[in-house]
N, C-alpha and C positions, 0 to 999 in steps of 0.2 A: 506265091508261096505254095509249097505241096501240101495238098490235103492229106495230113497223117491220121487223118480219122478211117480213110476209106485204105490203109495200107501203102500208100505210095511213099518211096523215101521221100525225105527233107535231106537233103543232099548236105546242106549246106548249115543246117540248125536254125533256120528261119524263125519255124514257130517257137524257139528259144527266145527270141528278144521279145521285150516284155516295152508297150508303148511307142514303140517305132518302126510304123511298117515299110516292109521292104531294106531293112538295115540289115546289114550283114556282122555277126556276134561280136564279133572283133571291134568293129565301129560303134557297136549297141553301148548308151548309159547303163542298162540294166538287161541280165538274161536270168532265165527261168531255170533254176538246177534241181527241180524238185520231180520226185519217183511217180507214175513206175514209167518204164522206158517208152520211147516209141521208136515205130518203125525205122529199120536202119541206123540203130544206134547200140552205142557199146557202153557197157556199166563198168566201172573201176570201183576198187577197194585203194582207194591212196595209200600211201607208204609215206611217201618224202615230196617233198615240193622243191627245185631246186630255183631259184631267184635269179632271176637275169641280173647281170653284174652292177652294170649300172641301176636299173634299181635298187637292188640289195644297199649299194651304195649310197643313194640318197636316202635311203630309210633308216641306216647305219647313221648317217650322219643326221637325220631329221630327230633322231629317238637319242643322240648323245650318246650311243654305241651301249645303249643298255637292252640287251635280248630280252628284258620282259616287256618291253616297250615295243621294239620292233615286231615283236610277235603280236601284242596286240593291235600294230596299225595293219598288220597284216589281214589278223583276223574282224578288223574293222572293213577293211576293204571285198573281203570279201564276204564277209555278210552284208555288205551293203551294194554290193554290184551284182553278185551270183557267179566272180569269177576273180581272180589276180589280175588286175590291171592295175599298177602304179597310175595314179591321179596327176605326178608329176615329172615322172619319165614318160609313160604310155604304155612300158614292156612289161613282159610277165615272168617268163621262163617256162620251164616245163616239170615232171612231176613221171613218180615211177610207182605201179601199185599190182595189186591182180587181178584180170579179170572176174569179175562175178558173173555179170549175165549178156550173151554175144546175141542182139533180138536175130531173127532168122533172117531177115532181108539186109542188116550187115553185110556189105565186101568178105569180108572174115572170117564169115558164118562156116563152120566147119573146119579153118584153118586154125582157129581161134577155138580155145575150150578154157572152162572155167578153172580157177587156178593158176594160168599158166600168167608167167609176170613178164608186165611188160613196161616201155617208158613210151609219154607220148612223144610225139616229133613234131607236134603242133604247139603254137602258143598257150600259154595258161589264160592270155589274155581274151580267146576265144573261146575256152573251155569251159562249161558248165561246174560249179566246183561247190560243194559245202564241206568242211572243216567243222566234224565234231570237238575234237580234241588234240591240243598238240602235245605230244610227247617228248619234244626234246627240237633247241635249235641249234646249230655249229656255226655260229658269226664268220670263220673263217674259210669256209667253202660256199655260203652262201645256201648253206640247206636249211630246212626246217623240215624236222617229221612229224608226222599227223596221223590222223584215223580221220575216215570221211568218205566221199564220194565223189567220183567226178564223170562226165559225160563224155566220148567221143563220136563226132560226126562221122556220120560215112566215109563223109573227102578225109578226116580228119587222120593222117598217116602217125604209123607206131613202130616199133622195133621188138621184138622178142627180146628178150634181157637176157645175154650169154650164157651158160654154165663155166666158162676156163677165166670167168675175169669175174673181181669182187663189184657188189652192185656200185661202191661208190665213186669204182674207176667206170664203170659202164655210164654212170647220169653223168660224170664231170665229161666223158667225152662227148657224150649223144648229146648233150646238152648245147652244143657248139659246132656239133659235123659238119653242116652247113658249107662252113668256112673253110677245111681245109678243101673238100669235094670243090670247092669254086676255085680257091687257088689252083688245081693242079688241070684246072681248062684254061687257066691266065699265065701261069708261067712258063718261060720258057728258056734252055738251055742259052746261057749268054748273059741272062740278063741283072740288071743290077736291083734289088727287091729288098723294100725297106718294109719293116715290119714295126709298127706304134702300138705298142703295147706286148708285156712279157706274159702277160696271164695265159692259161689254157688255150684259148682258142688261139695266142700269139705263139705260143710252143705247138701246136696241131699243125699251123698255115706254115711256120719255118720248117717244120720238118718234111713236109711233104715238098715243098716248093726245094729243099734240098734233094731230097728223091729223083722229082721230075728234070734238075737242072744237071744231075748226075756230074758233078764236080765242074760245070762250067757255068761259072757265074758267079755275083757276090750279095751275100745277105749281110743284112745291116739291120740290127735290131736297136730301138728304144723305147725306155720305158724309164719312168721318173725313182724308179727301186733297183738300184744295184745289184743286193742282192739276187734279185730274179732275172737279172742281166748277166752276169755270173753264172746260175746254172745254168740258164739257158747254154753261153759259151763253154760253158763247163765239160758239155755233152757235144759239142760241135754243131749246135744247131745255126749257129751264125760265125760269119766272119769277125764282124766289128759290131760291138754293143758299146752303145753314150747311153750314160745318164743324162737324161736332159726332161724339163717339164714342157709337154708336147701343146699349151694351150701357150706357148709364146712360139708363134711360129715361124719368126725372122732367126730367131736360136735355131731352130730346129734343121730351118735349109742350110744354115751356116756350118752345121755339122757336117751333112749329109753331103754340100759341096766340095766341105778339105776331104772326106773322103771319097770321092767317085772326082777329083779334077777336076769338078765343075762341072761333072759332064752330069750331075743330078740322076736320078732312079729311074728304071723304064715301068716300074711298078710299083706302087704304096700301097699297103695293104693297113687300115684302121683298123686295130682290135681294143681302142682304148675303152674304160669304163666311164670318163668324165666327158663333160661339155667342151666345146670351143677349140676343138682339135681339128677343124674343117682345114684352116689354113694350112695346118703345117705340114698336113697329106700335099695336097694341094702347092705349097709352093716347094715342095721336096720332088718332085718328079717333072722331068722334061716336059716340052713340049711335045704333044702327039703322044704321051705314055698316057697312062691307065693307074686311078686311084678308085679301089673296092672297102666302102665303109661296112662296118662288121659292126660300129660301135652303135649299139641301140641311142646314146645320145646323141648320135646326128643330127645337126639339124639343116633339112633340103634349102632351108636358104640361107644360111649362110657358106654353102657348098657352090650351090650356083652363084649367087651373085658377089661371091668372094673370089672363084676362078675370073669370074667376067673384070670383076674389079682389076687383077692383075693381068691381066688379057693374057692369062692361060688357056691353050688350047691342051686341055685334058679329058679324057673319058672319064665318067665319075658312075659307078656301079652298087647298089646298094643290093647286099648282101641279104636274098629274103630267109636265107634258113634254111633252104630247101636243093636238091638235086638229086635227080635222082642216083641213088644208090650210095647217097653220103653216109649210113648209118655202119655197113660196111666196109666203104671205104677207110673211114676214121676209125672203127675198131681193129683193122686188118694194118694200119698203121699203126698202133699200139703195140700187136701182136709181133708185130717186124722187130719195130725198134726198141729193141731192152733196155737202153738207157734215156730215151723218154720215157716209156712204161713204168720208168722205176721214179723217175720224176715226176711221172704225177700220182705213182703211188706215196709219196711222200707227203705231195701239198695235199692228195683231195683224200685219201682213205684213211 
């Protein structure tokens, strides 16, 4: 662990975890979010906390869809960890606020000044976090706004928050970069790319994966919501969108076969919010293609031993969030395309 006493960074928020040494915050039961800073580390004024989907969703549905409820398991969790970790997903999301205090051995230090607002790019679930007060929740974007504090690591990567975009399209996309920046190193011109799930990040990975494949190829979208099948198609982000529910996964191939001849997907891209959708990635895509799960409820085994089970040979990629220059990337896609931009000015602002 770095000794923060004698000035050296903590690279990593070590001496944040409270009880278990050598655990990394993320992995941590419990971390420390209490003032005043140390060495290499950045102070937030919170704004909004935006809930990774699936959790939001199990909380949504844990609380009986009542916002005073879900707010308070929220603020149960996190007075009781020192950060957003869902207990029964694992995932957190991320959160948009304004600097207050940048310590001087911060990466940042000087790039970075107080005021300027930014969103993290790191998990909530690593994040040092207290919640004074919540101000207000929107059930249908998955946000909640607050007053409070939160902590970033040194490693811990952020985004300046644009001036030409409103903040609520800024977190809906930054919120999910990750995903399309991976798609657009996986697809490729030709190829047939199925897309599970219509939400943000399922509208982010089609649109660029249409970019990259510049009118040669076929996207194929599903999602259990027509409606959002629909717009999706609506704006030309897909060829062929099924309604179909993606946790029965002999349905799912069954689609994706009458459409491609049989000849199945050379890439599956998971952006679902629910459980038990391993298979239907998985048995939707060729042999020797490539499935990248994006869906926080993954679970790694029922992914591996469900391919082995079917004696798929498949690549299986799990989607950590990160690449460099995703933050960009995904907003510079926004900026392109005016009738995504306007679609998700519709769902998220």
């Amino acid at each position: 662990m770095a000794d923060t006493a004698s000035g050296q960074i903590d690279l990593y928020g070590l001496s944040r975890v409270k009880g278990e040494q050598g655990v990394l915050p993320q992995r941590a039961r419990l971390i420390d979010p209490s003032l005043p800073l140390r060495p290499g580390e950045l102070l937030i004024d919170v704004e909004s906390l935006n809930i990774d989907a699936a959790s939001f969703k199990q909380l949504k549905d844990s609380s009986g869809g009542d916002p005073a409820r879900i707010i308070a398991a929220v603020r149960g969790i996190v007075g009781e960890r020192g950060k957003m970790q869902n207990p029964v997903t694992g995932s957190g999301g991320m959160l948009i606020g304004r600097v207050r205090e940048v310590s001087k051995e911060h990466p940042a230090a000087g790039a970075l000044k107080p005021g300027d607002r930014i969103a993290t790019l790191v998990s909530l679930t690593l994040t040092p976090l207290v919640i004074e007060s919540v101000r207000g929740i929107k059930p249908e974007i998955d946000r909640i706004d607050v007053t409070g504090h939160a902590i970033l690591f040194a490693s811990g990567i952020f985004a300046k928050l644009p001036t030409d975009l409103p903040d609520t399209l800024s977190l809906a996309a930054l919120d999910v970069a990750g995903a399309p920046a991976l798609v657009a190193r996986w697809v490729k011109p030709g190829q047939t790319v199925v897309m599970i799930g219509a939400g943000k990040s399922g509208a982010l990975c089609l649109a660029q994966a249409r970019e990259t494949m510049a009118g040669n190829g076929t996207l194929i979208a599903l999602d259990i919501s027509q409606p959002a099948l629909d717009a999706l198609q609506g704006i030309g982000l897909c060829d062929h969108a099924v309604a179909c529910d993606a946790t029965k996964g002999v349905e799912v191939m069954q689609h994706v076969s009458r459409l491609t001849g049989g000849a199945l997907a050379d890439l599956v891209v998971n952006c679902a919010s629910v459980g038990n959708t391993e298979m239907a990635s998985i048995l939707s895509v060729k042999n020797g293609g490539a499935v990248i799960f994006f869906s926080m409820a993954t679970s790694f085994t029922a992914a591996a031993l469900g391919a082995e089970g079917v004696g798929k040979d498949v690549t299986m990629l799990v989607g950590n969030g990160y690449v460099p220059g995703h933050a960009e990337l995904t907003l510079e896609l926004l900026r392109r395309n005016e009738a995504l931009r306007k679609l998700f000015e519709q769902r998220y602002v």
